[in-house]
C-alpha positions, 0 to 999 in steps of 0.5 A: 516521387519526381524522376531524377537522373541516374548516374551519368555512366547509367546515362552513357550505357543506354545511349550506346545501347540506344535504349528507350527506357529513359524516353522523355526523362532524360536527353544528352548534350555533346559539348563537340557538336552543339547538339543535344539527343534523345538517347535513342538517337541513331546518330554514331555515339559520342565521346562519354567526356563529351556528354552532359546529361539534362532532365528535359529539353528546356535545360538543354536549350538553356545550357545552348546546345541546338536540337538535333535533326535526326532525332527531332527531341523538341516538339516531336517527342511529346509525340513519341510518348504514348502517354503524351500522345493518346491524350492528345488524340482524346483532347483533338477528337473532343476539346470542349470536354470537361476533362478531369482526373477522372477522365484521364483515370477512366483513359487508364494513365495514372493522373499525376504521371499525365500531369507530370508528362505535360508540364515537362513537354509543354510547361503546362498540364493537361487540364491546364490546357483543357482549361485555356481552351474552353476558356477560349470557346467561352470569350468566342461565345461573348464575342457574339455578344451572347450573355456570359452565362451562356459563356459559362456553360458552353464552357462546361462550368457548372459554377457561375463563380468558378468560371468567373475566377477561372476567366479572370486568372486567365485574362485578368478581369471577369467576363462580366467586365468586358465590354460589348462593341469596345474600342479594344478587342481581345481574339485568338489567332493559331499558329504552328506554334500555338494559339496566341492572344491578340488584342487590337483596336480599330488601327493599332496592335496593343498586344500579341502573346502566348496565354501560357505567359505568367504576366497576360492577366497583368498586361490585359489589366493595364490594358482595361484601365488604359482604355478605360473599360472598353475592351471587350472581345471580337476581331476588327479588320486589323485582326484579319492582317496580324493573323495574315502576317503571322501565317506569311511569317510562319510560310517563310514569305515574311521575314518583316512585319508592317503592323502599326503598334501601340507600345505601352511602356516607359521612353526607354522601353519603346527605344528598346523594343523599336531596335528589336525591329532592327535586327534581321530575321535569322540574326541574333543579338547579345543584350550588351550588343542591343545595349550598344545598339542605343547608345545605352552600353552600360544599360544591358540589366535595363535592355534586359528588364524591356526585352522580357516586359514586351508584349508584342511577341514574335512582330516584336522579335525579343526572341532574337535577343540572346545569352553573351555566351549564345545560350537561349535565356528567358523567353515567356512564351517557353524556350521550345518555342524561342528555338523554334522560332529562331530555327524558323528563321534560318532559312530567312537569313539563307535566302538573304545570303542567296540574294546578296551573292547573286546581286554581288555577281551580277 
């Protein structure tokens, strides 16, 4: 049975008593501060009327409180569960294991609870996860041009049929389908945030997204009838400068890009996604204020509609676009990560009030 919340003064009482007993299942935000905990928070305990209860920290986020800096209930809490934490130890020592329940049974972790535990921290289950990084390893092998059932059984697929549907949910076509040497090429770049898919030609940045978004498959599809079927996977030297960018960005020393684009979308879609580029790092807009920003301020549900079509993520910065109300709203690559990213790019917008105070007095 799916874990529901207690009553709100149950809540309350293991918050005072900083109890762990709902560690991973239930968070608190305090409506005077902004900021939502654990309930194991050492943090001086709020007001009961200031505390609203959420079931993990997406809602939280949702709801516009910000992660507290004590307690760290974002990324670090996967961490602090266990469970959470022994299957990611196993998944790093061995990630080309062809994880199942079984696995995860032997382990001694109850296989739904485990499923039940990724999904709510990371959006995605554990096999999920095995899943897309074998799936990787697999689009690595052909990027060597090796043959795809080669492919398939570095990928731990014992069928050539599963593999194929497999690969395909994923990036939207068959392995069989990409092309050697194409004008197009898929590859995969880390970040402290997680992998993400990129997919260039030799002088422009077509598509850079999280694999967790719903609509990769859908977008790589367009992708492979734009160019006509020659896409195909491995890196051109324009790979090499997204992937250096990102690192720059992620250290604090890029607060811009200066990536050539292929915007792939409607006259007003591009207008839309050019005036992201427009926004500062460590600043945020509103749709209406984006709307205004184009000189279309009755067009906020269209803005909307373009800001959640980019495919571009993070060069593209959709996720400084914001609720009227400062609330987070939607972001494909999952609202952790839109936190994450805007938090990031705090220290951006400090260092840019540093430089402008000293250029005021000098």
């Amino acid at each position: 049975m799916m874990f529901s919340l207690p009553d709100p003064d149950v809540l309350y009482y293991a918050l005072v008593a900083r109890s762990d007993a709902y560690e991973g299942r239930a968070y608190v935000g305090v409506t005077s501060t902004g900021i939502f905990c654990r309930l194991n928070c050492p943090a001086p305990n709020p007001k009961p009327e200031n505390c609203t209860f959420f079931e993990n920290p997406g809602d939280c986020i949702a709801a516009g409180f910000r992660p507290c800096k004590r307690c760290h209930p974002l990324a670090p809490v996967a961490r602090l569960d266990p469970l959470v934490d022994q299957m990611l130890k196993a998944f790093d020592a061995d990630p080309m294991r062809r994880w199942s329940e079984t696995c995860v049974a032997a382990m001694g972790f109850d296989p739904s609870t485990v499923r039940r535990s990724f999904k709510r921290h990371f959006g995605m289950t554990f096999l999920e996860m095995a899943r897309h990084r074998r799936l990787r390893h697999s689009a690595e092998v052909l990027a060597k041009g090796d043959k795809v059932v080669e492919a398939q059984l570095s990928a731990g697929f014992k069928s050539p049929s599963a593999f194929r549907a497999a690969f395909a949910k994923l990036m939207g076509r068959a392995p069989g389908e990409f092309a050697e040497n194409a004008l197009l090429r898929a590859s995969w770049i880390d970040t402290p945030i997680g992998a993400m898919v990129t997919i260039c030609d030799a002088t422009q940045v077509h598509l850079l997204e999280f694999p967790e978004r719903k609509g990769l498959a859908r977008e790589v599809q367009q992708l492979f009838q734009y160019s006509k079927g020659q896409l195909g996977f491995g890196r051109f030297a324009l790979t090499d400068r997204v992937q250096a960018q990102l690192t720059e960005f992620f250290v604090g020393r890029r607060p811009k890009f200066d990536l050539p684009l292929a915007l792939h979308g409607t006259d007003f879609s591009k207008t839309v996604w050019r005036a992201l580029q427009d926004i500062p790092a460590g600043q945020t807009r509103s749709y209406a204020q984006l709307a205004q920003s184009i000189a279309r301020p009755t067009a906020m549900r269209a803005v909307a509609r373009a800001n959640g079509a980019n495919q571009i993520a993070i060069v593209l910065p959709c996720h400084r676009v914001i609720g009227a109300d400062g609330t987070l709203t939607g972001y494909a690559g999952g609202l952790w990560r839109k936190q994450k990213l805007i938090e990031l790019e705090r220290a951006y917008a400090a260092a840019s009030s540093s430089l402008n105070a000293r250029l005021a007095s000098s």
